[in-house]
N, C-alpha and C positions, 0 to 999 in steps of 0.2 A: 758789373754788379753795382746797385746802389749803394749797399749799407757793410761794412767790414765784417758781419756772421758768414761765420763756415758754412756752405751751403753741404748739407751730406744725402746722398740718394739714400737709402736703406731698403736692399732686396731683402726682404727676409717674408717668407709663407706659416713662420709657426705665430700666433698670435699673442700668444704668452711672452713667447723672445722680442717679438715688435712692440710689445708691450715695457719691458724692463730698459731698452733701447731709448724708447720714447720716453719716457720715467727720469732718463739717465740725463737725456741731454735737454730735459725740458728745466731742468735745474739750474741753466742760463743761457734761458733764451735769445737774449746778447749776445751771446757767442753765439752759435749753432741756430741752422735753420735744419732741422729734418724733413724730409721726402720720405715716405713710406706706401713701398711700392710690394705686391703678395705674390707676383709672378715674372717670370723671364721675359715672356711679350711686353708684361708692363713698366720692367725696367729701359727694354731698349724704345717701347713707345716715348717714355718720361725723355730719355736721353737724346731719341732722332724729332722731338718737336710732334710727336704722330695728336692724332686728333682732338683726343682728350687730354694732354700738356703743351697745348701749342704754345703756354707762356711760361714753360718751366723753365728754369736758371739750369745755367750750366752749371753743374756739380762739379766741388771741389776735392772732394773725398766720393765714392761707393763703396759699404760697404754690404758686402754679397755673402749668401748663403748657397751653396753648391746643391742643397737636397731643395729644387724649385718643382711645380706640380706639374708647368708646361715643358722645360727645358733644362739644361741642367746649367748650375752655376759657371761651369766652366763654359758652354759655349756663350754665355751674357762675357764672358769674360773675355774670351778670343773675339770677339764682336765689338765692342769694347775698344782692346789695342791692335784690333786691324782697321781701325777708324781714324782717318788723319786726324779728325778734330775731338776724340774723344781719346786716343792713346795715351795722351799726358798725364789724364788723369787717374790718381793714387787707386787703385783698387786693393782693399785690404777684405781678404778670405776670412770671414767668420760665420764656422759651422760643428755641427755635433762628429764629423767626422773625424774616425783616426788612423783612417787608411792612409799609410804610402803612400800609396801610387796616387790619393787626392791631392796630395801633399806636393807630391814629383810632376804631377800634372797641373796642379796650379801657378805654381812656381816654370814652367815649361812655356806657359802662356802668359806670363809678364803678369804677375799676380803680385803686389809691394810687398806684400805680406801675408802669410796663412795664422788664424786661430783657432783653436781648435776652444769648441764652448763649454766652459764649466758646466756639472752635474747641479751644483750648490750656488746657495745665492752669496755668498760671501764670495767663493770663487768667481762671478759672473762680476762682481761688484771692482772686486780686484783686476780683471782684467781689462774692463771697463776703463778705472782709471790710469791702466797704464797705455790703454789704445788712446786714450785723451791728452796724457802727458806725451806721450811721442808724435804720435801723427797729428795731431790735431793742435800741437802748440808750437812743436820744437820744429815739426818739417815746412820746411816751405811750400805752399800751395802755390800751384799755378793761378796766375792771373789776379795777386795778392799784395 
């Protein structure tokens, strides 16, 4: 990588959420480089170089949405870390679910982290900056 910004992929299919996301971390673009990707094919196209990101960066962070329109979040995710060269990388779970078994099932599949998405934007704002202050400052990235 050229330049010291977090690179982050962002699966996420609701437009409103890819929206507050983009919002969140366009607030220092110095730091943070976002990817924003609306489907599972176009996460793992972004990630294996497929035709339309033949010059994407390897992501330092993904974070994934499980409720995807082609796939579901968990198979981007087992796909992911059954990949010598993509398993390294942090996948952190942020979706409207509050099921278990998403839960038991994310975590099953080497998920770093499950969130579940605030209703409120105060709540989304908060959670936001503690997904910044932990993963995005204090963990060490690969390849960093």
């Amino acid at each position: 990588m050229s330049d010291s910004r977090i690179e982050i992929l962002l699966v996420e299919d609701n437009p409103v959420d890819a929206r507050v996301l983009e919002a969140y971390f366009a607030k220092s673009p110095a730091k943070y480089k976002l990817h924003t990707v609306c489907s599972g094919e176009d996460a793992l196209s972004f990630l294996y170089h497929g035709v339309e990101y033949t010059n994407a960066p390897r992501p330092d962070v993904v974070i994934l949405d499980l409720n995807l329109p082609d796939m579901t979040g968990l198979e981007v995710l087992a796909a992911v870390k059954q990949h010598d060269h993509l398993k390294d990388i942090p996948v952190i779970v942020l979706t409207g679910s509050t099921d278990q078994d998403d839960v038991k099932n994310a975590y099953l599949s080497h998920a770093n982290c499950f969130l579940t998405k605030p209703q409120d934007a105060d709540g989304f704002s908060a959670l936001l900056k503690t997904l910044d202050d932990f993963w995005l400052q204090r963990a060490t990235l690969p390849g960093k």
